[in-house]
Backbone as JSON Lines, residues from 0, in Angstrom:
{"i":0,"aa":"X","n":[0.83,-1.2,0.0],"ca":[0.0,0.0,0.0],"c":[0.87,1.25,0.0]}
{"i":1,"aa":"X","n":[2.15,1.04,0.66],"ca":[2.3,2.06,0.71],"c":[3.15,2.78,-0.21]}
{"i":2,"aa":"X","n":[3.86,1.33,-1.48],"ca":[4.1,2.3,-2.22],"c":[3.24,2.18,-3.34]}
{"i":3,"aa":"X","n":[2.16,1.67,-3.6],"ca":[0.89,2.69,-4.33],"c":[1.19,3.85,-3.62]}
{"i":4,"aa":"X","n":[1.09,4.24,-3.02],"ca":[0.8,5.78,-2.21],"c":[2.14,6.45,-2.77]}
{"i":5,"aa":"X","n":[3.23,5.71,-2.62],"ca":[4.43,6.88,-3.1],"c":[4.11,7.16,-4.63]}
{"i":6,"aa":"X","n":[3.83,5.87,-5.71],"ca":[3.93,6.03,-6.84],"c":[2.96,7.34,-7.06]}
{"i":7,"aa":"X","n":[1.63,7.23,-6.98],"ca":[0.76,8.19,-7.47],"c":[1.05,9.43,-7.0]}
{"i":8,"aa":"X","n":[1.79,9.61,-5.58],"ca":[2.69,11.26,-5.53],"c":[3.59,11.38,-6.55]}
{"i":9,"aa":"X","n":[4.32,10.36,-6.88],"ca":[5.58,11.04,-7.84],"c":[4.83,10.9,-9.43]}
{"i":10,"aa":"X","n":[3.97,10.18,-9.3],"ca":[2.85,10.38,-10.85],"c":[2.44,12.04,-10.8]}
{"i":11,"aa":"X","n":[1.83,12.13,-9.71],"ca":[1.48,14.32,-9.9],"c":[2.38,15.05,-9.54]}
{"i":12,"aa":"X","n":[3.83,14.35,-9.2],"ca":[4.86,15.07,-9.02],"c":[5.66,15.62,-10.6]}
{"i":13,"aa":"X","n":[5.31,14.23,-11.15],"ca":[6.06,14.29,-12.66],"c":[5.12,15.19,-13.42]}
{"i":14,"aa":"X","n":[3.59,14.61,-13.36],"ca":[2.84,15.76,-14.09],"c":[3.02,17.51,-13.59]}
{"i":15,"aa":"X","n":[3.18,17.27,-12.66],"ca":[3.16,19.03,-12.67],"c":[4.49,19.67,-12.98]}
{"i":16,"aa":"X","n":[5.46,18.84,-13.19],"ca":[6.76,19.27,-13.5],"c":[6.56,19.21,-15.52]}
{"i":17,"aa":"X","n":[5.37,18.47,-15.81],"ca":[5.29,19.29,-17.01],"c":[5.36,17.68,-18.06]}
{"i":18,"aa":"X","n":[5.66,16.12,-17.4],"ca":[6.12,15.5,-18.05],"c":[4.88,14.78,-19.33]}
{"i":19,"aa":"X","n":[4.53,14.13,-20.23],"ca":[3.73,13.71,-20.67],"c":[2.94,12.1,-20.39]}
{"i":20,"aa":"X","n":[2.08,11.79,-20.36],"ca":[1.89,10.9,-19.3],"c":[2.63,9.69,-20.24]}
{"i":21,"aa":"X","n":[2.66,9.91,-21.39],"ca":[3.46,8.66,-21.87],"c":[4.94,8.6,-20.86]}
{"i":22,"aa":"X","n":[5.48,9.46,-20.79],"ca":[6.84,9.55,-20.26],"c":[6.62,9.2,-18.53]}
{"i":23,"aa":"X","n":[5.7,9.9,-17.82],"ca":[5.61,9.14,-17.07],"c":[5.22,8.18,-16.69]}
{"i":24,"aa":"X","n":[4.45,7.58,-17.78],"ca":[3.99,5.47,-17.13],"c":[5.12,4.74,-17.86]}
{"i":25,"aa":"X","n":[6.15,5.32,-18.15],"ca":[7.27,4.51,-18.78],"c":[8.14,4.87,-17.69]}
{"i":26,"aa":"X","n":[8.66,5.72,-16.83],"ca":[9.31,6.16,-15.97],"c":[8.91,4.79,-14.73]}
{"i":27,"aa":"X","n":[7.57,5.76,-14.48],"ca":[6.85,5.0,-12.81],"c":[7.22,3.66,-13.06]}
{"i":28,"aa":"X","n":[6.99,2.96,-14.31],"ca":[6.64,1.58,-14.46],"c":[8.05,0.62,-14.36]}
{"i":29,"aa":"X","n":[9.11,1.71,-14.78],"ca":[10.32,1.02,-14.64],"c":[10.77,1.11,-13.39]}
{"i":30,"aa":"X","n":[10.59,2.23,-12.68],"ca":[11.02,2.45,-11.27],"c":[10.5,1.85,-10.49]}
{"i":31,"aa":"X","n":[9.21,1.34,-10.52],"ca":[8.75,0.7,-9.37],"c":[8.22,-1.18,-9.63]}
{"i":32,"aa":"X","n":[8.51,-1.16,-10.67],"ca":[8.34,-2.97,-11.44],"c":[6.75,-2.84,-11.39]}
{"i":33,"aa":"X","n":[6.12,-2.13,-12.25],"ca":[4.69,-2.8,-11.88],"c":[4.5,-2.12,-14.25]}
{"i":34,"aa":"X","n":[3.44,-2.79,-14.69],"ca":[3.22,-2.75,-16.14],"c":[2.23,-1.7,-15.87]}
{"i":35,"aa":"X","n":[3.41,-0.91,-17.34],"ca":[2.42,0.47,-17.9],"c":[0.97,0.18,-17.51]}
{"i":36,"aa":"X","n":[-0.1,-0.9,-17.98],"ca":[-0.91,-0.76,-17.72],"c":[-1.6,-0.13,-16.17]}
{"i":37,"aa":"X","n":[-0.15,-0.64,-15.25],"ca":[-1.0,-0.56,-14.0],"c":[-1.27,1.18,-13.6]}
{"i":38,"aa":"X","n":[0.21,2.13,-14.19],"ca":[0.27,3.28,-14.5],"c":[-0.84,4.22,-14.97]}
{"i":39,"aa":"X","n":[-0.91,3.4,-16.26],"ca":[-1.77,3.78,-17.46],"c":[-3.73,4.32,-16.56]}
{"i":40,"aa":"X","n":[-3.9,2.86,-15.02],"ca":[-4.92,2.67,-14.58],"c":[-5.28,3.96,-13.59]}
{"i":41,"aa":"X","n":[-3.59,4.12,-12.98],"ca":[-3.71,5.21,-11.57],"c":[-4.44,6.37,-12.23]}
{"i":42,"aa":"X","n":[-3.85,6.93,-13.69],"ca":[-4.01,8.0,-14.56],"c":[-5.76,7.88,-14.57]}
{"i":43,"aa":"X","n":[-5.99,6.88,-14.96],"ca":[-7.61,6.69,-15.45],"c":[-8.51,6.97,-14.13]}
{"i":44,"aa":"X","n":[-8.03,6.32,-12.75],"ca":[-8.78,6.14,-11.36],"c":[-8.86,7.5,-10.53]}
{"i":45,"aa":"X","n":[-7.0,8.6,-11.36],"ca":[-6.95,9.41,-10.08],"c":[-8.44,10.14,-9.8]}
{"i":46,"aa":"X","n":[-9.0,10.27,-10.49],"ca":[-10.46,11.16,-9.65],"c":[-11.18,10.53,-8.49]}
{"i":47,"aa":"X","n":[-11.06,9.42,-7.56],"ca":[-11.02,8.61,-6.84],"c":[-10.02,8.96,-5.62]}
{"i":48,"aa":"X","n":[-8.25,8.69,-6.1],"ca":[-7.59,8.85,-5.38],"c":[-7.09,10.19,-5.27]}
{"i":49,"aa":"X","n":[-6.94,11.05,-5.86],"ca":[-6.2,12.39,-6.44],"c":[-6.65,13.29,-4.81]}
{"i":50,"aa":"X","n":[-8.02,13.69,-5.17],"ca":[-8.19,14.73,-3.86],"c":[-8.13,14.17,-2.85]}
{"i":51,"aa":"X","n":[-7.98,12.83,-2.13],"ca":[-7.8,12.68,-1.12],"c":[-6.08,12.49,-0.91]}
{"i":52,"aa":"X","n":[-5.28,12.44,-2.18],"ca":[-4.26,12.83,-1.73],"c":[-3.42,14.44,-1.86]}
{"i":53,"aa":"X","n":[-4.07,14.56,-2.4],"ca":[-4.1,16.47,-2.5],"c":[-4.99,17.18,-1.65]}
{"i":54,"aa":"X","n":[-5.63,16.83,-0.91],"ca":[-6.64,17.62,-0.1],"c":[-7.68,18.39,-0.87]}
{"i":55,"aa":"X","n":[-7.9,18.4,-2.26],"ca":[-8.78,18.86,-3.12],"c":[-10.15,18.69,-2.51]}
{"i":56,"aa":"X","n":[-10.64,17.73,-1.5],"ca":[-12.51,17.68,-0.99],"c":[-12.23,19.01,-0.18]}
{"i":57,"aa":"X","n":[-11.13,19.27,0.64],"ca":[-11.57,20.87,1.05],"c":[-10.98,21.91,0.39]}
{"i":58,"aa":"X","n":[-12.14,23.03,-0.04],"ca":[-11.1,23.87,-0.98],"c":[-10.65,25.01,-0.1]}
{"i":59,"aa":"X","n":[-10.79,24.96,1.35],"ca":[-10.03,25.67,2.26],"c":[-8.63,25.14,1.91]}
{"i":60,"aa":"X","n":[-8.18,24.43,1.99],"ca":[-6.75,23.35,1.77],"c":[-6.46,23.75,0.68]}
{"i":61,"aa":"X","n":[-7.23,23.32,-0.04],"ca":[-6.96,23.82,-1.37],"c":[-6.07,24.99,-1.9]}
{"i":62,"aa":"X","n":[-7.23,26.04,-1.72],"ca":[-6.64,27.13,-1.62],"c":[-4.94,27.66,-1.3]}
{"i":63,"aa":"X","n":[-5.13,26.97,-0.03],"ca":[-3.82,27.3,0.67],"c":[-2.63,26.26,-0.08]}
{"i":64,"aa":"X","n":[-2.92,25.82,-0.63],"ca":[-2.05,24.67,-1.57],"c":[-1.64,25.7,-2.54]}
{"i":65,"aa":"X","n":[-2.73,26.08,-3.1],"ca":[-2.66,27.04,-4.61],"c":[-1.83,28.16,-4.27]}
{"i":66,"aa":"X","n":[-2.31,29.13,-2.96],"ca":[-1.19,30.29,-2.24],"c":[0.18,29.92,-2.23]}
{"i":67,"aa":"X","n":[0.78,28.75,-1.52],"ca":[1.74,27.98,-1.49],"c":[2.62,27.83,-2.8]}
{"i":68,"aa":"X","n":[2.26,27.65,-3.68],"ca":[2.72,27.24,-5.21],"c":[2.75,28.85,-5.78]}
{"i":69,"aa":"X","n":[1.7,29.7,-5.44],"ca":[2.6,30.77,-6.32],"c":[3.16,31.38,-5.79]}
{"i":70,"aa":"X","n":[3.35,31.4,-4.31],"ca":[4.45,31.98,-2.8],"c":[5.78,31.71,-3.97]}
{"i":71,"aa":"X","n":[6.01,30.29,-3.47],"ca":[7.02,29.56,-4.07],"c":[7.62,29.96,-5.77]}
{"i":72,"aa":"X","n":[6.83,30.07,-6.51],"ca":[6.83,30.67,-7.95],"c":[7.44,32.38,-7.52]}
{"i":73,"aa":"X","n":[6.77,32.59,-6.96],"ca":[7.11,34.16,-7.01],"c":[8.36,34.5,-6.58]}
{"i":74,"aa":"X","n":[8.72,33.65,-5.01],"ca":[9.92,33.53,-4.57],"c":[11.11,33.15,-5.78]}
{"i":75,"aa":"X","n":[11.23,32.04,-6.3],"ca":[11.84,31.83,-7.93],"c":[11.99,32.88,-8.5]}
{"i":76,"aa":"X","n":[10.96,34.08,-8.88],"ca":[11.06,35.14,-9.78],"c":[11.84,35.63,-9.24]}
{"i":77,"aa":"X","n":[11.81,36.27,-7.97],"ca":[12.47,36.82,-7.54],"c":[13.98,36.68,-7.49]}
{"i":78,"aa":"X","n":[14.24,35.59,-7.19],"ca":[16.02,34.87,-6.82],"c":[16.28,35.42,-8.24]}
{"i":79,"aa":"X","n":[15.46,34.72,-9.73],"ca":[16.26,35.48,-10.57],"c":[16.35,36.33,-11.24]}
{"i":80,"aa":"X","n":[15.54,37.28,-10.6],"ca":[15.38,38.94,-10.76],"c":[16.63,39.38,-10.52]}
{"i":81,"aa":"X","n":[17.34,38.67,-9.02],"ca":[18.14,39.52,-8.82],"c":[19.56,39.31,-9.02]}
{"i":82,"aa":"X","n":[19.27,38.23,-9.34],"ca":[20.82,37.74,-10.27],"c":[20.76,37.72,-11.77]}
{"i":83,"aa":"X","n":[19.87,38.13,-12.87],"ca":[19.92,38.23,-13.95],"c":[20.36,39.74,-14.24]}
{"i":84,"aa":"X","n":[20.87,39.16,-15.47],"ca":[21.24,40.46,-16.24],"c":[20.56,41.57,-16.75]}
{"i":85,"aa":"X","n":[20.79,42.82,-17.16],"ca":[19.47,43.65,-17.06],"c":[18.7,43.46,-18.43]}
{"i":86,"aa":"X","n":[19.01,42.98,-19.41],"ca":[17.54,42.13,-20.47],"c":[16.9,41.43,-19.75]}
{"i":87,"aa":"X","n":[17.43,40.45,-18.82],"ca":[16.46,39.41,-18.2],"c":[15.71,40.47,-17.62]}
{"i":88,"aa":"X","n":[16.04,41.19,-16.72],"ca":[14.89,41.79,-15.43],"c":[13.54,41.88,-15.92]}
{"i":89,"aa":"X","n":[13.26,42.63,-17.49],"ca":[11.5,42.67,-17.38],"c":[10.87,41.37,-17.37]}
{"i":90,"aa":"X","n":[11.67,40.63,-17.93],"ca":[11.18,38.88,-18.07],"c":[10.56,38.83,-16.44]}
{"i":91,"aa":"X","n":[11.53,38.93,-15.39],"ca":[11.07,38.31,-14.27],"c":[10.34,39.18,-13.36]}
{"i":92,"aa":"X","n":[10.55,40.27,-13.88],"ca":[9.35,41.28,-13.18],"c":[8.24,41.04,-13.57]}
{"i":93,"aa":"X","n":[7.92,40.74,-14.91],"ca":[6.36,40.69,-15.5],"c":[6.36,39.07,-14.72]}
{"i":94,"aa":"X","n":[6.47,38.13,-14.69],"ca":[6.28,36.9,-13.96],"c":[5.44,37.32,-12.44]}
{"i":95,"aa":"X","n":[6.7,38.12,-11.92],"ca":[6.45,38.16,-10.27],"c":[5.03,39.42,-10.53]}
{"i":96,"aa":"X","n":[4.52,40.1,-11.18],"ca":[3.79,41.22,-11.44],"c":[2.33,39.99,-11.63]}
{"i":97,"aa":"X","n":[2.74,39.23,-12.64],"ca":[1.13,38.38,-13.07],"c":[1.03,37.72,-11.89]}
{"i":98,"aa":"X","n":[2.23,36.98,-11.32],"ca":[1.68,35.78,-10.05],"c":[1.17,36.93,-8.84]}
{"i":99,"aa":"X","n":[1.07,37.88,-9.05],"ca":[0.86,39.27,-8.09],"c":[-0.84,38.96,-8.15]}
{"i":100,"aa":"X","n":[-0.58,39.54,-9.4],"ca":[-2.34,39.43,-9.96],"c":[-3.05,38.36,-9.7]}
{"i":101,"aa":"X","n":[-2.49,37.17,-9.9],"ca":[-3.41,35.79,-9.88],"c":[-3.57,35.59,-8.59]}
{"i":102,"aa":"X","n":[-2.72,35.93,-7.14],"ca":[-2.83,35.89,-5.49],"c":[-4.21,36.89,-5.43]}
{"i":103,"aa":"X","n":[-3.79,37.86,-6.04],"ca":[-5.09,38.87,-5.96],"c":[-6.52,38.55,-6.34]}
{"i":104,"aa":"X","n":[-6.14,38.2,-7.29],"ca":[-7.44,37.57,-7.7],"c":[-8.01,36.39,-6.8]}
{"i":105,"aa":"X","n":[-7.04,34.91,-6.44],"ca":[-7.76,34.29,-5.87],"c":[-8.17,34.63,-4.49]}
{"i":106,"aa":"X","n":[-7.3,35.59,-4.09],"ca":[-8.16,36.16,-2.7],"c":[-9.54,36.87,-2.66]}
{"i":107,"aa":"X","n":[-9.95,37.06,-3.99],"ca":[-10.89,38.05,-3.62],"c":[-10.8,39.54,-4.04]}
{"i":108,"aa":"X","n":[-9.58,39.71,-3.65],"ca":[-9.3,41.02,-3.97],"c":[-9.22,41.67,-4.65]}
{"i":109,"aa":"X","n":[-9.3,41.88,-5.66],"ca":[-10.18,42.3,-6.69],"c":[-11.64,42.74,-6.55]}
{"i":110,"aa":"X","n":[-12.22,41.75,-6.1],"ca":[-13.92,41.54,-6.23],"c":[-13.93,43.35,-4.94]}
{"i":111,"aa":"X","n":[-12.84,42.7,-3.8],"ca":[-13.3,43.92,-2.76],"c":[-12.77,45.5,-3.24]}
{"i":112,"aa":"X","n":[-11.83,45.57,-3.94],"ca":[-11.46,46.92,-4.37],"c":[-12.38,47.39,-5.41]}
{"i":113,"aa":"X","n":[-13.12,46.17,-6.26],"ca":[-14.04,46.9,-7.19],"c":[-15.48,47.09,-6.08]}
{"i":114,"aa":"X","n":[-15.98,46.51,-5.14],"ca":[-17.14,47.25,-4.22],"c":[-16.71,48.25,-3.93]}
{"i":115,"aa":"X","n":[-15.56,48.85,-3.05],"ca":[-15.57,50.07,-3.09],"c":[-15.51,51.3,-3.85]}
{"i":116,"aa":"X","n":[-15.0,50.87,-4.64],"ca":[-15.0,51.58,-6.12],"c":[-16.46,52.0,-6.42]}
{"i":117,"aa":"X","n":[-17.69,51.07,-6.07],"ca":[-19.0,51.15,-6.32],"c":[-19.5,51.76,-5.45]}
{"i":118,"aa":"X","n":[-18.88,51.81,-4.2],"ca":[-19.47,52.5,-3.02],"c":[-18.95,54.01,-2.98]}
{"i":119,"aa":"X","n":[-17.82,54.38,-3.52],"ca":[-17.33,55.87,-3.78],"c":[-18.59,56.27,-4.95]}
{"i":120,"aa":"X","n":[-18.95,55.64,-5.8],"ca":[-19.11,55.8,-7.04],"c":[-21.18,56.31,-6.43]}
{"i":121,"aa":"X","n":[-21.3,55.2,-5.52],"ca":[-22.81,55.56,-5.23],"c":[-23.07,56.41,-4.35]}
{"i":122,"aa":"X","n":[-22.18,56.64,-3.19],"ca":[-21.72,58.1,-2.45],"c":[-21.52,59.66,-3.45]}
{"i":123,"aa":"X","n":[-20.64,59.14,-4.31],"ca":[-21.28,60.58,-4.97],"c":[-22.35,61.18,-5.74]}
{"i":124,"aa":"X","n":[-22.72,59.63,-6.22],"ca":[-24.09,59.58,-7.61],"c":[-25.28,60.1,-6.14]}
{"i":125,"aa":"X","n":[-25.15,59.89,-5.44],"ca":[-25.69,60.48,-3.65],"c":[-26.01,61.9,-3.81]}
{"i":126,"aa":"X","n":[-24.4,62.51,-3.47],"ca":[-24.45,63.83,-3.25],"c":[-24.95,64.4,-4.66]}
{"i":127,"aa":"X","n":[-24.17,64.59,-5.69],"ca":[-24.71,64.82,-7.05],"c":[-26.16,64.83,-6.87]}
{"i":128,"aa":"X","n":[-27.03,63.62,-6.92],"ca":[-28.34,64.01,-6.55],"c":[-29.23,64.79,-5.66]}
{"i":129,"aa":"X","n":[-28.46,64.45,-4.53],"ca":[-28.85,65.7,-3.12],"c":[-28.93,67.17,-3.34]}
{"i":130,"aa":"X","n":[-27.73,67.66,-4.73],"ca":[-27.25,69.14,-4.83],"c":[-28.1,69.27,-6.11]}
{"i":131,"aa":"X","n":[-28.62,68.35,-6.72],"ca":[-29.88,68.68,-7.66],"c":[-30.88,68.91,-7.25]}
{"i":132,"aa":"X","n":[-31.51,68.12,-6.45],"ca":[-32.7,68.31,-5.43],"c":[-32.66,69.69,-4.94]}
{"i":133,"aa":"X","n":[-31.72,69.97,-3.94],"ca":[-31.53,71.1,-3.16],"c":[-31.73,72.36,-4.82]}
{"i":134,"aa":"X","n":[-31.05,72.36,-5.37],"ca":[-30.91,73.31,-6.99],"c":[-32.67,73.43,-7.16]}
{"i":135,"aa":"X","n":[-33.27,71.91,-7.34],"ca":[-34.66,72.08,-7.39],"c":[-35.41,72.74,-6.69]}
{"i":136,"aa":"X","n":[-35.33,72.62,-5.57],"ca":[-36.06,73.32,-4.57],"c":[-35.74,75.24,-4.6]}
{"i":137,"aa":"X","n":[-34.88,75.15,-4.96],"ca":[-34.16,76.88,-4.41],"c":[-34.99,77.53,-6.14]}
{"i":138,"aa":"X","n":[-34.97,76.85,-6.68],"ca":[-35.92,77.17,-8.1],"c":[-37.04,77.25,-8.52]}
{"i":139,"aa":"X","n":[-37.7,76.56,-7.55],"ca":[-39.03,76.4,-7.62],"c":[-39.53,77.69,-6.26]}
{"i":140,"aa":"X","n":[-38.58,77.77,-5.38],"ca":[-39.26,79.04,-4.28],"c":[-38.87,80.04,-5.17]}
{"i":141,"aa":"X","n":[-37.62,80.6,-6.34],"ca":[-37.87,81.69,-7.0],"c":[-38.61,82.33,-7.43]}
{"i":142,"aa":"X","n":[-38.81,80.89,-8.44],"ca":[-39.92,81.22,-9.33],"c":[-41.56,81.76,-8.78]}
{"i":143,"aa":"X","n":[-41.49,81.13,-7.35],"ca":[-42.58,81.91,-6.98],"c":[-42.96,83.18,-6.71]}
């Protein structure tokens, strides 16, 4: 059991490092003596095993998985922000700038800077109306 359990970590270890699953059920299958097919099966089942080994049923966890990975990404940009040469730098500024955006976004944040934006926006569409009203009124006692 328990190394089913290692294989299918280093199966989403290899996939997220980018590998193709051909390459990894030829990898897993040699490393651990068991036939592509059995590989070929983990690939077909992970929706079964996957979130309970990723914590994917809570997307509190989740989340904090996803924060984690672009912490880590961003940290990377950074190291070689500051050891690249100055062509490299916009390369790794625009990196660390988007993984900026995508933290932002999955927090929310976004969603909360555009309410206030709506709430400045209905505070003045407010007053604006209040100083028409008031305009109305002071026009209508003239005219009398």
């Amino acid at each position: 059991m328990n190394e089913i359990l290692e294989r299918r970590l280093e199966f989403l270890r290899l996939e997220a490092k980018g590998f193709s699953l051909c390459d990894a059920v030829k990898y897993l299958s040699e490393k651990y003596h068991v036939t592509e097919r059995t590989i070929y099966n983990d690939a077909e089942t992970r929706g079964t095993w996957q979130p309970v080994l990723t914590q994917l049923f809570d997307l509190d966890k989740a989340l904090l998985m996803v924060f984690n990975r672009y912490d880590f990404l961003y940290q990377l940009a950074s190291i070689h922000f500051q050891t690249a040469g100055e062509s490299q730098k916009p390369v790794y500024l625009s990196k660390m700038l988007e993984i900026t955006d995508k933290i932002v976004g999955m927090l929310g944040l976004e969603t909360l800077k555009q309410r206030q934006e709506a709430k400045k926006n209905a505070a003045a569409l407010e007053s604006e109306l209040a100083k028409t009203e008031d305009l109305i009124h002071t026009l209508a006692k003239v005219s009398k």
